[in-house]
C-alpha positions, -999 to +999 in steps of 0.1 A: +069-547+180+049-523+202+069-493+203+049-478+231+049-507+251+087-513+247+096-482+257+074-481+287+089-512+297+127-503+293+126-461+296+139-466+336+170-483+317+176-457+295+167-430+317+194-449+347+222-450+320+216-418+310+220-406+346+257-430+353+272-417+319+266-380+330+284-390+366+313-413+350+339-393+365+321-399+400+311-437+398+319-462+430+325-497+417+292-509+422+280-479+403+309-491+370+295-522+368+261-515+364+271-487+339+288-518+319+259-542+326+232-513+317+254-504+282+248-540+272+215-537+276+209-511+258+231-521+226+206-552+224+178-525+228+190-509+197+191-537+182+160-547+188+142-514+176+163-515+141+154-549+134+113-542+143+107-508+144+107-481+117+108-454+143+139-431+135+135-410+169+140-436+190+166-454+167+182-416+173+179-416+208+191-451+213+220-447+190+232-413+205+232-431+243+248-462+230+277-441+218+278-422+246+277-449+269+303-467+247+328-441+251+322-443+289+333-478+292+362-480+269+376-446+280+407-433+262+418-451+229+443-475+240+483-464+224+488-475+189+512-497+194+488-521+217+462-521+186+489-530+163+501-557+188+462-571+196+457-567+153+486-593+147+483-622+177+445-621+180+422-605+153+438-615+120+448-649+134+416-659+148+396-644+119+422-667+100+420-696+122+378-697+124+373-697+085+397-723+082+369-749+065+363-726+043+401-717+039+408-754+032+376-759+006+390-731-012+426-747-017+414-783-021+389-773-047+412-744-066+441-773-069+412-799-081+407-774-110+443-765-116+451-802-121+420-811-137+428-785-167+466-791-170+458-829-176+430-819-201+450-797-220+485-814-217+491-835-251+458-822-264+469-796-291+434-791-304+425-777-274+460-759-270+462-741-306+422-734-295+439-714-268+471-699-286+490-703-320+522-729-318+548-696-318+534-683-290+532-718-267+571-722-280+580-681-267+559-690-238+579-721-225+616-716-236+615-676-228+585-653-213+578-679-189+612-675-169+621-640-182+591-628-163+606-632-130+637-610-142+627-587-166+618-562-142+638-547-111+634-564-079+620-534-057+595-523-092+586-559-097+576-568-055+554-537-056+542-548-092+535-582-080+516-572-046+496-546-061+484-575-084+475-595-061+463-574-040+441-566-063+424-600-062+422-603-023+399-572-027+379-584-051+374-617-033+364-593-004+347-569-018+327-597-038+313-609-002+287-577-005+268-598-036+268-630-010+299-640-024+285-656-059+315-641-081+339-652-062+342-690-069+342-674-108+375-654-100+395-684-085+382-707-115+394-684-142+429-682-122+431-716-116+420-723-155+455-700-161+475-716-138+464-757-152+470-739-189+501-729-181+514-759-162+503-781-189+526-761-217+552-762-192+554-803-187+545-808-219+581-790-233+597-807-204+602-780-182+578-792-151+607-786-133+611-747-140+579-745-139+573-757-100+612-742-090+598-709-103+562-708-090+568-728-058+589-703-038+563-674-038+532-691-049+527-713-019+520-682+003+509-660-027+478-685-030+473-692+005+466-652+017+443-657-021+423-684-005+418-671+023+405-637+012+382-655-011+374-678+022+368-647+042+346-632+014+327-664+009+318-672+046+304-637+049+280-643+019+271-676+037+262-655+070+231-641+048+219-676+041+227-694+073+233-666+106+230-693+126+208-690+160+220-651+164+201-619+144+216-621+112+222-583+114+244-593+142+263-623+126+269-597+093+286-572+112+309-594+132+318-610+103+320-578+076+345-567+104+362-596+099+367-595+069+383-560+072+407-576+096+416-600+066+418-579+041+444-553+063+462-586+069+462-598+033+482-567+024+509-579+048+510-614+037+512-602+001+537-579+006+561-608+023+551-629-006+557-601-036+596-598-017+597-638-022+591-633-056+612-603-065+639-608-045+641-650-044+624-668-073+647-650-102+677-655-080+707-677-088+703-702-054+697-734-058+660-750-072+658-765-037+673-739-014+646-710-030+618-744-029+628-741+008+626-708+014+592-708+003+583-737+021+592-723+052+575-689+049+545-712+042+547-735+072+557-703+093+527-685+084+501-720+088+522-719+122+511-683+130+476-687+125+471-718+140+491-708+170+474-675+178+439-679+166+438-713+183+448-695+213+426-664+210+396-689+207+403-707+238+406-675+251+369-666+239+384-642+212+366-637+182+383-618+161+359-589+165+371-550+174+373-547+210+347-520+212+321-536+193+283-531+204+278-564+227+245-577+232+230-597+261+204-624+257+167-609+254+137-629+262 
């Protein structure tokens, strides 16, 4: 880029928005729009100049009116209560609702692991006393297995449980700075524990406690997992593949995103942890806690399709209302 020449060509711009943010208090409608129109402009100028230019001064400059002229066109911070509402029926859903490919890979190929494994390893002792001795497989099935669910109390054991997994939403997040790559490591090791376990579980006979234990809370548990890791994944993806936008662009629309999952995960988690504190060690029924679970399942699916469908009919995507926009440069 010609630095000189770009700024010659677009300094009238800068200079006119300059000039309306000074006045906002004394705009005419005309005078708004073009204060909107012009703050557009000069987000894609910025944009421009960091992708081509090494020129700090302007970058300054640029940056300095940009957020000047951002916080003429939002105005006041709109109440809390609006954010939290706008968070819940259209950033986390759509965010949710747009990765869903990569939601569904996720799942499919996690439960083609699980199954895989728990069909190697069930009836094959070599490989099971490879994993563990006999005594332990035996304590495992007929009394750690169950007691885990009630060993604990409820309240310690739902904030045990969500911290946990938690944990692994943020690491499937967090993994999306490296492009992703650990990630796909992280969900094989816990689906490897999950087709281990299931396999010591049917092979004693006790399939049955095995799914009327897991079922209830591991149906959402997993989902909010694969979607983290989806979230994580797709923003490693946007380095490889932006599409036909700046990939500096597509990155942080997407890294914001991905905070809009991860704030969301916690939520999702934390419903999940109660389901599994409060209704998986509980005396109801196998099929009355199966259903519980099933229908905090469906209900969230619902959620997210319902609202981030929705929101991207709307034109939503996801991203924070204030974001930098950009209008097409020739």
């Amino acid at each position: 880029m010609d630095v000189d020449a770009f700024v010659l060509a677009h300094r009238p711009t800068w200079d006119r928005l300059e000039q309306l943010v000074k006045r906002r208090r004394n705009l005419t409608g005309a005078e708004v729009d073009e204060l909107v129109d012009l703050y557009q402009r000069v987000s894609t100028h910025l944009s421009m100049v960091r992708t081509a230019s090494s020129d700090s001064v302007l970058v300054g400059r640029l940056s300095g009116l940009v957020a000047k002229a951002r916080s003429a066109v939002t105005g006041a911070h709109a109440p809390l209560s609006r954010e939290f509402v706008r968070f819940f029926t259209v950033s986390f859903p759509v965010v949710a609702y747009q990765a869903w490919r990569w939601w569904l890979g996720t799942a499919v190929a996690f439960l083609v692991v699980t199954v895989a494994i728990a069909v190697w390893v069930s009836g094959n002792h070599e490989v099971q006393y490879a994993l563990t001795t006999p005594g332990e497989i035996d304590e495992i099935v007929n009394n750690r297995f169950a007691s885990y669910y009630s060993e604990n109390p409820p309240w310690s054991f739902a904030m045990q449980v969500w911290l946990n997994n938690a944990w692994i939403s943020v690491l499937c997040i967090g993994f999306a700075v490296v492009g992703g790559l650990p990630i796909p490591a992280l969900l094989f090791q816990n689906a490897a524990n999950l087709g281990v376990m299931a396999a010591f579980m049917f092979d004693a006979g006790k399939g049955d406690i095995f799914l009327g234990l897991l079922t209830p809370h591991g149906l959402l548990e997993l989902t909010a997992v694969f979607l983290a890791a989806a979230a994580g994944m797709r923003l490693g993806w946007s380095v490889v593949s932006p599409g036909d936008r700046p990939r500096g662009q597509v990155l942080a629309e997407r890294g914001r995103a991905v905070v809009s999952v991860a704030v969301g995960m916690f939520v999702v988690l934390l419903l999940s942890g109660l389901i599994e504190a409060l209704v998986t060690p509980s005396g109801l029924p196998t099929f009355a806690r199966i259903a519980i679970g099933v229908t905090a399942e469906v209900a969230f699916i619902g959620y997210v399709v319902h609202f981030g469908r929705k929101g991207v009919r709307a034109g939503e995507t996801g991203d924070i209302e204030d974001a930098p926009d950009v209008v097409p440069t020739g």
